[in-house]
ZATI-212773 format. One line per field, with one value per residue (C-alpha): residue in one letter; x, y, z; residue number from 1. Coordinates in steps of 0.2 Angstrom, whole numbers. Layout:
// residues N
residuo = c(a  ...);
x = c(X  ...);
y = c(Y  ...);
z = c(Z  ...);
num = c(NUM  ...);
// end
This chain:
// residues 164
residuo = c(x  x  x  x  x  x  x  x  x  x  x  x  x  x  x  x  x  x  x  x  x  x  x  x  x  x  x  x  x  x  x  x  x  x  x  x  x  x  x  x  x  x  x  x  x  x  x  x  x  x  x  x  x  x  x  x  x  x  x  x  x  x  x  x  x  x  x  x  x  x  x  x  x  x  x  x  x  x  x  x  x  x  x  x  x  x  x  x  x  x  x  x  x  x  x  x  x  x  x  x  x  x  x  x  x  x  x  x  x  x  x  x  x  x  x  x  x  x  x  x  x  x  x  x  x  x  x  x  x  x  x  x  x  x  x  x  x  x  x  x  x  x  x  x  x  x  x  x  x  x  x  x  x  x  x  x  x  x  x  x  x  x  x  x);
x = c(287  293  279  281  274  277  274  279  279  283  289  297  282  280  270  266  253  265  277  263  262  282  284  270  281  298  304  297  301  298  296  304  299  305  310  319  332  324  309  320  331  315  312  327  328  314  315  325  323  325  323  326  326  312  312  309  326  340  358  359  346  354  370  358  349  347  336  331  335  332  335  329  314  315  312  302  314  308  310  309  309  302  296  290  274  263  258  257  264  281  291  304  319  314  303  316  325  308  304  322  323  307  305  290  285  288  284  284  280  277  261  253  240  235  237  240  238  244  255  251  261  277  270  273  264  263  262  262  256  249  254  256  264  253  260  251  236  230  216  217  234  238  251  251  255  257  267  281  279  294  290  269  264  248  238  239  230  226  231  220  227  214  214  230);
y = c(214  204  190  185  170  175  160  155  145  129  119  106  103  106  98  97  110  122  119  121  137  141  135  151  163  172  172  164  173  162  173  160  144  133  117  107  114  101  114  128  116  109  129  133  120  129  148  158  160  175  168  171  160  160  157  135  133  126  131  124  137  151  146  147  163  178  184  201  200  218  221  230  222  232  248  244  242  224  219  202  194  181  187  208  213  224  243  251  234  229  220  230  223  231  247  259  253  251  270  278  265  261  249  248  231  225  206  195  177  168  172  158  173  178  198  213  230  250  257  276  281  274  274  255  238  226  207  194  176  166  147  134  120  108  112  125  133  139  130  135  135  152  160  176  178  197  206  220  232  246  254  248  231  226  209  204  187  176  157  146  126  119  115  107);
z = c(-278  -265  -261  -241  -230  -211  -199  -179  -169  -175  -162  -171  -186  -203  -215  -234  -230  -223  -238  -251  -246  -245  -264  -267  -258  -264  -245  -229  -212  -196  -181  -168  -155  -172  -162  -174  -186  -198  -199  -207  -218  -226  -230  -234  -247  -257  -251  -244  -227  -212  -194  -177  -161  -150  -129  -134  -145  -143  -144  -161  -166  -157  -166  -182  -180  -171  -157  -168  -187  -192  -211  -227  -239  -254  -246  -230  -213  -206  -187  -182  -164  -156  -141  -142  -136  -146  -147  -131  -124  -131  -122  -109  -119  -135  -130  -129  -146  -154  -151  -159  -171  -177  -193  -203  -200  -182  -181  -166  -161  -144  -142  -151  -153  -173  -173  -187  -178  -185  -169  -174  -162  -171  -188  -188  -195  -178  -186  -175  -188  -171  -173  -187  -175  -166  -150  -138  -134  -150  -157  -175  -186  -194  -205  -213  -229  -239  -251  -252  -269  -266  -249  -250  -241  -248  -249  -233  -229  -214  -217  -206  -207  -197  -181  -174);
num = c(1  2  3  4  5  6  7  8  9  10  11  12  13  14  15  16  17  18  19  20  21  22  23  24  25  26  27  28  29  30  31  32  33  34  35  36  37  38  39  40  41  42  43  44  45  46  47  48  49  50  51  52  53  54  55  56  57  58  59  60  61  62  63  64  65  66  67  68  69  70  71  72  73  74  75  76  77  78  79  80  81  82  83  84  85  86  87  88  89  90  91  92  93  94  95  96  97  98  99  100  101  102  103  104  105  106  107  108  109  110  111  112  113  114  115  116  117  118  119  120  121  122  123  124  125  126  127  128  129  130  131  132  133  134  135  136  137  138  139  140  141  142  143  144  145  146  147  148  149  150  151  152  153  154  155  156  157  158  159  160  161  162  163  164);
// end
């Protein structure tokens, strides 16, 4: 059983609430806008860590991570990428990949908008965590956080961190 905090959406901030949350967790993934590399390295220091860039990174990020970072956790097919729509709505970069390839998690950032939804069409599991940076419109700070037991997810909570 694989324990997992998703977050995005950064922009530059973490805090000791973040990282209490990362010391629970047997891998963090950060769905993109980090800001600051010192964001990840402060992860990566206690967690292993899977990322990708997101559209407010720089080229020290890009040199970092990837723009989709598409890998096995134990036996679910994990999509991550910054900036990929949603069910019906994915973004016209991803939409014809998503369909012959689909994982069965598909998470996305960018939206600073909290939002787990079943794509019945692709058989898939849409996460997107919203925002735990203090930058953007968002008024409340979320994370998701859930687990991975062979090919079951299960367990999945919303983190709220307050208001930013």
């Amino acid at each position: 059983m694989t324990k997992i905090l998703l977050l995005s959406d950064t922009h530059g901030h973490i805090d000791d609430v973040i990282l209490k949350y990362v010391k629970q967790a047997d891998e963090v993934w950060h769905a993109g806008d980090i800001g600051n590399l010192n964001v990840t390295d402060k992860i990566k220091k206690l967690k292993p860590l899977r990322a990708v860039y997101g559209n407010i990174d720089d080229d020290k990020a890009r040199l970092e991570f990837p723009l989709d970072n598409k890998f096995m956790c134990e036996k679910v097919a994990v999509w991550i990428t910054h900036i990929g729509g949603y069910p019906d709505k994915y973004n016209v970069r991803i939409r014809e990949e998503i369909k012959v390839n689909s994982p069965k998690i598909f998470i996305s950032g960018h939206s600073h908008i909290l939002k787990v939804m079943f794509d019945k069409k692709l058989n898939l599991l849409h996460m997107n965590p919203g925002a735990c940076g203090k930058h953007g419109f968002h008024q409340v700070r979320t994370m998701l956080r859930f687990t991975i037991n062979g090919e079951d997810i299960k367990d999945l909570e919303v983190i709220e961190l307050g208001k930013k």
